[in-house]
Structures are given as C-alpha cells and as structure tokens.
N, C-alpha and C positions, 0 to 999 in steps of 0.2 A: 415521408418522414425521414429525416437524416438522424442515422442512429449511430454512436460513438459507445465503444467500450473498451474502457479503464481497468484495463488487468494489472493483480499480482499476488502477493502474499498477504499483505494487507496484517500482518505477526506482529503489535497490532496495529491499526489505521493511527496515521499520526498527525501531525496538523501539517507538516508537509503533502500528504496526502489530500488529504481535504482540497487545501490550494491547487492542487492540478484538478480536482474534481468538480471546485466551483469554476473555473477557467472551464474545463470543458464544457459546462450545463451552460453556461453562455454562449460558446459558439453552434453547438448540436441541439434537437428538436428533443432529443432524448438520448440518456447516459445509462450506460449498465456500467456499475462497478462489478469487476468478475473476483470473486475471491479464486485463484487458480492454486488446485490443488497440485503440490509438488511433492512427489512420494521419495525425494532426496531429501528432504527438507524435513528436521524436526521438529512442528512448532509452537509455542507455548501455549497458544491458544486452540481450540479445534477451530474446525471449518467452522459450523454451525457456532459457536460462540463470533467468529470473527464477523460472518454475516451481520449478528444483532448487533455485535459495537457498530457498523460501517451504515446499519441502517437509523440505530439511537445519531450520530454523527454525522446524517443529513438527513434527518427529519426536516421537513421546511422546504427541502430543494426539491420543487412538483417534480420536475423534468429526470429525477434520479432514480433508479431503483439498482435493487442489490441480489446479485446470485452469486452460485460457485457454478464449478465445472473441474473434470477430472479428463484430461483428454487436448487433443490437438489447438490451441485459441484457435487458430482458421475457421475449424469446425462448426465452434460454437460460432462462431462471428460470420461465416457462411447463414447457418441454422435461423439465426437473428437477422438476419439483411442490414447488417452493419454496414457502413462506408468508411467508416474508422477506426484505427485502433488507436488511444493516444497513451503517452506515455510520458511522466515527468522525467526532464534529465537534474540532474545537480551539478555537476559536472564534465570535465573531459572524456573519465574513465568509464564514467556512466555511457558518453555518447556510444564508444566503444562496443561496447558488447550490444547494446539497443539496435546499433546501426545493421549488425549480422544478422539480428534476429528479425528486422524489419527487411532486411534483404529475401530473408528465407523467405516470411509470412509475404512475400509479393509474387513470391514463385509460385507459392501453394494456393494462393488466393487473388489476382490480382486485381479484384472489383474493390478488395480496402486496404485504402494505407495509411501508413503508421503518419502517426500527426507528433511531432516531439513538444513538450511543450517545457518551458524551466518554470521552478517554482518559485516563490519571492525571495531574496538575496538571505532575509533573516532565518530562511528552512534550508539553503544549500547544505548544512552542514550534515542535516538530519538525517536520518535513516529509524528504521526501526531498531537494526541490531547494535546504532549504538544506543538508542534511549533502553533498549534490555540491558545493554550491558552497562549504564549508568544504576539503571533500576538495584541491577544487581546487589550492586556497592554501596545500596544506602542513598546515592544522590538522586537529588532532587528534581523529579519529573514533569513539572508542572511546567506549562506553555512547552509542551515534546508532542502532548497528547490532548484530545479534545477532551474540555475541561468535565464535561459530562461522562466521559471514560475512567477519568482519574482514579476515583475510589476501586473499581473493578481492576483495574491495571495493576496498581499501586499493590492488593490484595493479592495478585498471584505472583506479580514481579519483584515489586521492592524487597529488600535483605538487607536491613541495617548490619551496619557491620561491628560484632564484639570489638571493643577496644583492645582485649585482651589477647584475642586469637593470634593480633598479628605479633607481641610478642614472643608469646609462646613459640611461635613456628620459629620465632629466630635464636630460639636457645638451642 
C-alpha cells in the first residue's frame, strides 16, 4: 500500500487544501492529512477542532483519513510506512522554503519524498492567513473555505467591522 501524507497547520483547511488532498487521494492507495502541531504558531483553532473541520471536509474521500502529531514529520511518516510526503506550492516563494525542508526530510528519512504538487490557478492566491485576515475585517469568506465549514469558521473568525470605529480613530 502506497501511503502519502499531507502535512500542515491546516488554521482552518481551506478549499485550496482540499484541492491538494483530492489530487493526492488520486495518485496514493491512501492519504493521511497530519494536522502538524507547531508550538511557534498561535492558532485560532485547536488541534482537536481542526482534525473534525478536515475530517467533516473529506467525508466521501474512502482513501483519506485525518490525524495530528507533535514531533519530527519524518517520524511520524517513518511510524506509518509512508512513501510520501506531498505538499501544495502556490507559488515561487512557497517552492522556496518547501524545497529546504524537503532537502532536510530526505536526509533524515530517505525511504520518502517529498511530492510538490500546485493547486488550481483559482486557489493560488489562498492561504489560510489571508482568508483569517479577510475574516477579520468583516469580508466575505465564502468559496476560501469548505462550504460545510462556513457557519463554524465564520462564528470564530469573522469581525464585521463598526463603521464608526474607523472614524473615531482618525480624530
């Protein structure tokens, strides 16, 4: 069985996510989305909430399942007899920093590697921290995030914004 796993923050899963995750469920026998916990990182959701958004957000996909982990990816993708690790780019700057970390994890690991994959043209732009910081400001998130996430998302992140506030701050 050719096992592939989909690490990251997943702060929340967004539909750019998704699209690397159904792309992998195609090529691999089987897909672990890892929620990877990062203790630099502070994030609006817990682990345990991100897990159930990323498992409600591929119900349907047999070949998927969803954990976390706190600790080395290698490890865990050792642990699991993974053959891969893949990872969506968007980007140049993306390829960038992926490329080191894919250098490393072939040092520490070199039974798996890193599979790059791009997402459709319409999610390049996406990330999670900008759809939070849209969130933030009142704008409108819908088609950022899997529509079945919406209302839960919407409920911790969105902040319409007082009309008032910003002129006050300018007097």
């Amino acid at each position: 069985m050719r096992i592939a796993v989909c690490p990251g923050s997943f702060d929340p899963v967004t539909v750019g996510h998704l699209d690397i995750i159904r792309q992998t469920a195609k090529l691999f026998d089987q897909v672990i989305v890892l929620v990877v916990i990062n203790p630099k990182k502070q994030p609006s959701f817990t682990c345990e909430e991100r897990v159930e958004m990323i498992r409600l957000a591929t119900a349907g996909m047999e070949n998927v399942k969803v954990d976390h982990y706190y600790g080395l990816l290698v490890d865990y993708v050792r642990e699991k007899g993974a053959v891969a690790i893949v990872k969506g780019l968007r980007a140049v700057s993306d390829f960038e920093y992926e490329f080191q970390m894919a250098l490393a994890n072939q040092k520490l690991y070199p039974e798996a590697q890193t599979v790059f994959l791009t997402t459709r043209a319409e999610n390049m732009y996406l990330s999670s921290s900008l759809m939070k910081q849209v969130a933030s400001f009142g704008g409108e998130i819908d088609g950022f995030v899997p529509e079945i996430l919406l209302p839960r998302i919407k409920e911790r992140l969105w902040k319409p914004l007082d009309p008032t506030a910003k002129k006050e701050e300018l007097k």
